[in-house]
N, C-alpha and C positions, 0 to 999 in steps of 0.2 A: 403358406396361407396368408401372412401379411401382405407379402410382395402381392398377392394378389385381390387382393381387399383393395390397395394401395395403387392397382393397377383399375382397379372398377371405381375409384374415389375420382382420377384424374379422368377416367373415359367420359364419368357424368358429368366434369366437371366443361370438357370441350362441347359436346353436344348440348350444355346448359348455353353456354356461351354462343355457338355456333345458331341455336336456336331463336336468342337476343335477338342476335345481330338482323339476321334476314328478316323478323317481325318488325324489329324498328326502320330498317329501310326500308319497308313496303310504306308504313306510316309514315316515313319521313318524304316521301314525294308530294302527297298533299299538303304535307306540313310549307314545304317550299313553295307549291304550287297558289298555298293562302296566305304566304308572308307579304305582307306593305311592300315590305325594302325589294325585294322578288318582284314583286309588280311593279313598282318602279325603275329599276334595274332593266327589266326585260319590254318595258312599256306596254305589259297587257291587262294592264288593273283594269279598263272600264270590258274585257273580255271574261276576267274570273271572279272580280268581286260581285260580291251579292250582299243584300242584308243578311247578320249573323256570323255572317265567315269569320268575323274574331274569335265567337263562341266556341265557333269547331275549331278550329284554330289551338283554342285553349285545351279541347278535351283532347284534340291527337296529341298535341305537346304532353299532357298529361302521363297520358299511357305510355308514351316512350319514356317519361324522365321515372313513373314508381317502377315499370318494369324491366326496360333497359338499362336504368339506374339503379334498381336495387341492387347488381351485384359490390356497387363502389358506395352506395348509402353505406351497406353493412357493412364492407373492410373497413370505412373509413369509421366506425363505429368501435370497429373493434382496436383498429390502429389506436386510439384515444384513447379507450379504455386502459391497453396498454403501453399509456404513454408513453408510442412512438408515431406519432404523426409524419404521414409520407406521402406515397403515389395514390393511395384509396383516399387518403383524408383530402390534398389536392381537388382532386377530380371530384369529388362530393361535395366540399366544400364550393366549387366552378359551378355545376349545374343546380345547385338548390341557389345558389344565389340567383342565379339566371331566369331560373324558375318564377320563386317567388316574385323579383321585380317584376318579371313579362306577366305573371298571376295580376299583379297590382294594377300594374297600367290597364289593362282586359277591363279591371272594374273600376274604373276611373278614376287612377293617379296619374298626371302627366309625363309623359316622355315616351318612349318608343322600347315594343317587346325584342326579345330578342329568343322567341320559340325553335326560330329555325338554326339557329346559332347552337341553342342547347341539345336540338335535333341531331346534327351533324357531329357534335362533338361524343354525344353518345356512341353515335355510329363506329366512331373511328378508335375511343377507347374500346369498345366490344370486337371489333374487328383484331385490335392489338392484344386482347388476351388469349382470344381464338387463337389464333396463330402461337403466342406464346406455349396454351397448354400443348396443342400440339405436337410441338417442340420436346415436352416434357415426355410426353406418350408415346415419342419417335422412340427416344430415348430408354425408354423402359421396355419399351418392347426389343429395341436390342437388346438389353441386358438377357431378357428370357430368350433369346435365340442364343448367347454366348451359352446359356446353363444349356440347354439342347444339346451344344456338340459336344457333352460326355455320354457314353454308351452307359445303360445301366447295369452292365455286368462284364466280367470278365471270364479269360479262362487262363486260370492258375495253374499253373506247370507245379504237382506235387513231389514229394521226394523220391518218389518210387517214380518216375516219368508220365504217369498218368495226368490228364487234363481233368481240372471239375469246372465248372463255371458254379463264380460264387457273385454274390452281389457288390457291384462297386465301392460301397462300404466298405468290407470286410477289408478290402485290398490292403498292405502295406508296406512300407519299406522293406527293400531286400526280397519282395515275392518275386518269382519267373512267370511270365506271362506269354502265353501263346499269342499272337495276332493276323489271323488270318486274311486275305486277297479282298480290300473293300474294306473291311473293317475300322471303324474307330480306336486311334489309340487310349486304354483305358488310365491311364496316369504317365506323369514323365519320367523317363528313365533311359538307359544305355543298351543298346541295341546287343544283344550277348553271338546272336546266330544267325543268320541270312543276309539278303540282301535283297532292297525295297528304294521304291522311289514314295516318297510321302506328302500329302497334299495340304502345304499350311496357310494356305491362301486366307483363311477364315482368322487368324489365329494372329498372323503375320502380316500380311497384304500381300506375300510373295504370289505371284501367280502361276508359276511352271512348277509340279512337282519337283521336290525334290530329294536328290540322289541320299543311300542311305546304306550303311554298311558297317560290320562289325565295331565298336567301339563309340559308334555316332550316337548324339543326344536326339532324345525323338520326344516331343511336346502332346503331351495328352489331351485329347479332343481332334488333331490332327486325322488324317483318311491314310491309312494304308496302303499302298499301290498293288503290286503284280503281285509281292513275294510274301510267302509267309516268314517271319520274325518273332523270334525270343526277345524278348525285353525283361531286363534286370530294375525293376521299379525302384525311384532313388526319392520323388517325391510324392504324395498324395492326401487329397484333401486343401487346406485350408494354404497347406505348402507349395501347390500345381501353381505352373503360371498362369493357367486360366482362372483359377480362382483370385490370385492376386489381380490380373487384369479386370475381373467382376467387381472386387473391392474400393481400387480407385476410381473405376467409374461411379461405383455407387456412391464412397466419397466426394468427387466432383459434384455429383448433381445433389447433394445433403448440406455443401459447405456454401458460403457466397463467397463469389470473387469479389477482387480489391475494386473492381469499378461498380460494381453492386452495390459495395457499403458506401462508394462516393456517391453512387445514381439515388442511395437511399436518403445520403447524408444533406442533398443537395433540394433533395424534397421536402425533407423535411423542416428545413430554414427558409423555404419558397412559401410553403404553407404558411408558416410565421410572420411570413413579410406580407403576405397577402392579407391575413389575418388582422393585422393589427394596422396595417398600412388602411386599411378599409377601414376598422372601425374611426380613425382618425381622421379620414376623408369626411365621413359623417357626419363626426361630433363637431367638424369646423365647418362642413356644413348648413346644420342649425343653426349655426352662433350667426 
């Protein structure tokens, strides 16, 4: 039920993002199309200027920087609060500064905006989260395809030679298990009877079945080939290699790697330098 809470938190989270992004490049084409620096650049200011154009100018920069911006306003809000300042506090801290002065200049403070600047830069952080959650949702949707390839029952070989099928669950070391032509195997164990070619491509990346015969170890979640087989169940559960293979994957994508805490570590003294390196531009400014 979490996994899949967790899996509906990250789908809203890309489609939030993915949604950003294409609203602010639709607005961001005008935004270019009414920048100074753009009309001079491209030399067709007396073709697109008009009286006003700074105005609207101002209101499309607007809407891109509270709504394409707010997902980095509020990380970087929250980054602060839990003073750790990094890649949200950055990037928020970039476009409200941008903001504001190009705000200022609009109503007559000297110097030159830089809307389309804040424009593009939105663009291309929303376009970079898109892609990252993605990545995350790639990710976890493999997980729930590795949980797939266990069958949810078996059929237990009883004392008396009788078959029952009981549920996966129940399974446990030392049970006999029938595995019939096609079938998934229901936990790992040693092949006690027949002889099978078995499909671990999923499991393994082997791609040719393969060959399978009394005494051989056979991987639970694996396809059963031609033959029917007894299997002597050795592990199951939490024990299977598939479950350990779910584990460290879910470990990997829970843990940060060492260039994560450096990408975070590196942000976070960037902000600081930016930070304070500005207010000191200023204050010598004035003077």
């Amino acid at each position: 039920m979490s996994h899949s809470i967790h899996g509906n938190h990250h789908h809203h989270m890309v489609q939030d993002f993915k949604r950003r992004f294409f609203v602010c490049v639709i607005l961001t084409i005008p935004v270019l199309l009414l920048s100074p620096m753009i009309h001079q650049f491209l030399g067709i200011n007396e073709l697109v200027a008009f009286p006003g154009d700074l105005y609207l100018l101002f209101i499309l920069s607007s809407c891109i920087y509270f709504y394409g911006g707010w997902p980095f306003l509020k990380g970087g809000y929250q980054e602060i609060r839990r003073e750790t300042a990094g890649m949200m506090t950055l990037i928020g801290l970039a476009i409200t500064v941008a903001y504001i002065y190009s705000t200022a200049v609009v109503f007559g403070l000297e110097g030159m905006e830089f809307f389309w600047e804040l424009a593009t830069l939105i663009d291309i952080m929303l376009l970079g989260h898109w892609i990252e959650m993605r990545s995350i949702m790639g990710a976890g949707k493999a997980l729930e395809e590795l949980a797939k390839l266990m069958p949810s029952n078996a059929h237990k070989i009883e004392e008396d030679g009788s078959v029952k099928d009981i549920p996966l669950e129940e399974l446990e070391s030392d049970d006999t298990v029938l595995v019939k032509p096609g079938e998934k195997l229901p936990a790992d164990g040693e092949i006690q009877k027949g002889q099978t070619s078995v499909n671990e491509a999923m499991l393994t990346g082997e791609s040719n079945p393969v060959e399978k015969s009394v005494g051989d170890s056979v991987i639970g979640g694996s396809v059963n080939g031609e033959g029917s087989i007894t299997v002597i169940v050795k592990k199951t559960g939490k024990d299977s290699f598939l479950s350990q293979v779910i584990e460290l994957v879910q470990q990997a994508q829970g843990s940060k790697s060492r260039t994560q805490d450096i990408a975070n570590s590196a942000a976070f003294w960037l902000t600081m330098v930016a930070i304070f390196g500005g207010r000191s531009l200023f204050f010598f400014g004035i003077l």
